[in-house]
N, C-alpha and C positions, 0 to 999 in steps of 0.2 A: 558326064559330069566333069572334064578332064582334071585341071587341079585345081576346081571350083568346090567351098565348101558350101552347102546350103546355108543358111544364113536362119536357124531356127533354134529355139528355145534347148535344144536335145544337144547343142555341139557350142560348146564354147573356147574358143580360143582367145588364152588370155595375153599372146604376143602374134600376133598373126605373120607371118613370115612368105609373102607374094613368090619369091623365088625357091621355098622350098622344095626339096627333092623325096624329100621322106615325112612319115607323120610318126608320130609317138600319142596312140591313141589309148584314154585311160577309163578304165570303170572303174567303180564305184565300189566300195566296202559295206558292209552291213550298215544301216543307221546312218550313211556319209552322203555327201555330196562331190560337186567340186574342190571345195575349198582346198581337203587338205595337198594338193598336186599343183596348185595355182601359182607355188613359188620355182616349180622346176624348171622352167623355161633355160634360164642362162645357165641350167647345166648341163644344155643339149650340144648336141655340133651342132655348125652353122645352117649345116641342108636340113635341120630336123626342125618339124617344126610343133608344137605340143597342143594336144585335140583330144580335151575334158568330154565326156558322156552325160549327159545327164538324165538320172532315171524320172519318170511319175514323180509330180507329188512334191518335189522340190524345187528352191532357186526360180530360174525361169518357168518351170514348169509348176508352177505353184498350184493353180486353179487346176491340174487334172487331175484325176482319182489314184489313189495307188496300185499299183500292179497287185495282185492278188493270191496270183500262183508263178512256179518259176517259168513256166513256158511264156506266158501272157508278158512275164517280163524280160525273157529270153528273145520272145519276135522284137522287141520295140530296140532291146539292143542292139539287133543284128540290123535292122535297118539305120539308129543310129549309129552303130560305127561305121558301116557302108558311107553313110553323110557326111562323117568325121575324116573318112580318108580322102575323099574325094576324088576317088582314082589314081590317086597316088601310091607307091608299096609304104607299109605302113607295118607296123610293131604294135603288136595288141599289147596292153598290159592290165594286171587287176589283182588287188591284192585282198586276202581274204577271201569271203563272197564274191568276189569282182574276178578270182583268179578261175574260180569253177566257172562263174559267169564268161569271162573272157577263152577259158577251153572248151566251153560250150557253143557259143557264139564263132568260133573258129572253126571247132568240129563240124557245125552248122553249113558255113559257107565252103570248106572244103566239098563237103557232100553232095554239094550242089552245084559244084566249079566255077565260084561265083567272088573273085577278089578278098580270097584270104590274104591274111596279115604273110607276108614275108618273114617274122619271128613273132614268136609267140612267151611274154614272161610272167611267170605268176610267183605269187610272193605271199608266204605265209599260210600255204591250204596244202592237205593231205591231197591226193590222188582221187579225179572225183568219180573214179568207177565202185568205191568202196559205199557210196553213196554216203549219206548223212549218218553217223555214226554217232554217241553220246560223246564223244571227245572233241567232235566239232562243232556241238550245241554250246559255242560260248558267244557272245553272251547267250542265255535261254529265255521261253518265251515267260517263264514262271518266275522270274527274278520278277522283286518286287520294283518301284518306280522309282526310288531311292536310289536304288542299287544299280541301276541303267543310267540313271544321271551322277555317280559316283565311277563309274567307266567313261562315259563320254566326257566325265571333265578330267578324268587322268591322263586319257590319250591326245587331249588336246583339241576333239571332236568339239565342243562348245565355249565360245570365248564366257566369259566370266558374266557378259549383260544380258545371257538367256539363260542361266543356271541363276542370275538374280531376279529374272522375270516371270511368276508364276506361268503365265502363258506362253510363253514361248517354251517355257520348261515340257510344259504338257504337250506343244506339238511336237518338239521335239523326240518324247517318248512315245507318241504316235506315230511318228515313222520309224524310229526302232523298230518297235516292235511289228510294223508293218511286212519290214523287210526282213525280220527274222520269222514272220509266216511263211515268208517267199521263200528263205533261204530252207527251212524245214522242208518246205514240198518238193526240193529236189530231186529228182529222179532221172539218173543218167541214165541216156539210151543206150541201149545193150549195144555191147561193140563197137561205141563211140571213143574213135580215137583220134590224133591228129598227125602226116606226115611229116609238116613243117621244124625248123629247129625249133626247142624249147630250150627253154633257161628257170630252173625253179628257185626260188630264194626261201630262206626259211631263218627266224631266231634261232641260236641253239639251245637258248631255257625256253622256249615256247611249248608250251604243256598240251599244246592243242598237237601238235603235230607228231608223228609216228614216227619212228624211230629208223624203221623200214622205208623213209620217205621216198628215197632214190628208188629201188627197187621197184614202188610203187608206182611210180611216175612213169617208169621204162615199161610199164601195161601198156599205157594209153599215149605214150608220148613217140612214133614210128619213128619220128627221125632223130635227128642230133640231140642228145641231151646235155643239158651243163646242169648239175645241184650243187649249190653255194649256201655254205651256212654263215649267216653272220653275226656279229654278238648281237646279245637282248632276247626281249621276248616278242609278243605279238607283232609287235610293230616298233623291236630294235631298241635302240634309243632312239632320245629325240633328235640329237645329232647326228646319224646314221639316216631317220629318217627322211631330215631335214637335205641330204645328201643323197639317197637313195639312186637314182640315176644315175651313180658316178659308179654304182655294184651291177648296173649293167653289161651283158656281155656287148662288145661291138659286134655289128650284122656279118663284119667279115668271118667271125672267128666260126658262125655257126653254119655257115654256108659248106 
């Protein structure tokens, strides 16, 4: 593939960058798509170049079925980041669901000696050897449809003309909760760990996350660990978020 990306519905790059040296490849959050990472580009370095995921079921991928369970959406990942780096060394990242997704999908390819990520950053998720735990059921799949579209419009997951749209409101909560089946059936495999550098980020009022975080991490994390607390909650502020990239460790520091 050398630094050729497939050119398919699963990888989107929203600045495409011919002479990059590196990729900055992202997944997906519960309920999310590309959207909310489509403005990071110009807070990259100039070799990096930014390489969206896109799961079932959305955006491009409209007309396919949703993933079901997390393995079924665990292969599709691993081949699409595979697509996403394009043989390039590349920086996995994933926040939320996207962060167990993407140390899954890493654990994955290491196992297999098969062009793991170069660093590995996850943002906002416990340690995923604990497996799914009640503290990390948020949102849950029993919250009523009110209540899921009272979060996706706080976080800033839905602009304001499909929270006005009954129909779009309702697909929209069908992948919700699509993907909080997925995220429910998680099951880390026993002794799934990863040797690459990690970098964990985490809010420090984020209620979802354990206190023990660090500790937890250094289970399944073999090599170099960085944990970084930053203000807010789930997902910071919107300023923070909006910036995110810039609370990245450089590749040098974890080498």
């Amino acid at each position: 593939m050398n630094d050729q990306v497939l050119q398919d519905a699963s990888v989107v790059r929203p600045e495409p960058k011919p002479a990059a040296g590196h990729r900055l490849v992202c997944l997906g959050f519960c309920g999310g798509g590309t959207g909310p990472y489509r403005d990071w580009p110009g807070l990259l370095a100039d070799d990096t170049e930014l390489a969206l995921v896109c799961y079932p079921g959305r955006e491009g991928r409209f007309a396919e079925e949703y993933a079901t369970s997390w393995d079924e959406l665990a292969a599709d990942a691993v081949e699409s980041v595979l697509r996403a780096a394009g043989g390039l060394p590349y920086t996995l990242f994933g926040h939320s669901m996207g962060g167990w997704m993407a140390f899954d999908v890493a654990a994955r390819l290491e196992a297999r000696g098969e062009h793991a990520p170069v660093q590995l950053i996850v943002s906002s998720c416990n340690a995923p050897d604990r497996g799914v735990t009640e503290r990390d059921r948020f949102p849950r799949i029993e919250d009523a449809d009110a209540r899921l579209l009272d979060w996706m419009g706080e976080i800033g997951l839905l602009p304001p003309y499909v929270l006005e749209d009954p129909d779009l409101s309702e697909m929209a909560i069908e992948l919700m909760r699509a993907d909080i089946v997925v995220r429910d059936s998680y099951r880390p495999a026993r002794g799934a760990a990863v040797s690459l550098p990690v970098q964990v980020l985490y809010g420090e009022d984020d209620a979802v996350i354990e206190p023990a975080v660090a500790e937890q991490w250094a289970r399944v994390a073999h090599g170099e660990l960085r944990v970084d607390a930053l203000p807010g909650g789930h997902f910071y502020t919107k300023p923070l978020w909006k910036d995110l990239p810039e609370h990245f460790a450089p590749r040098k520091e974890l080498r």
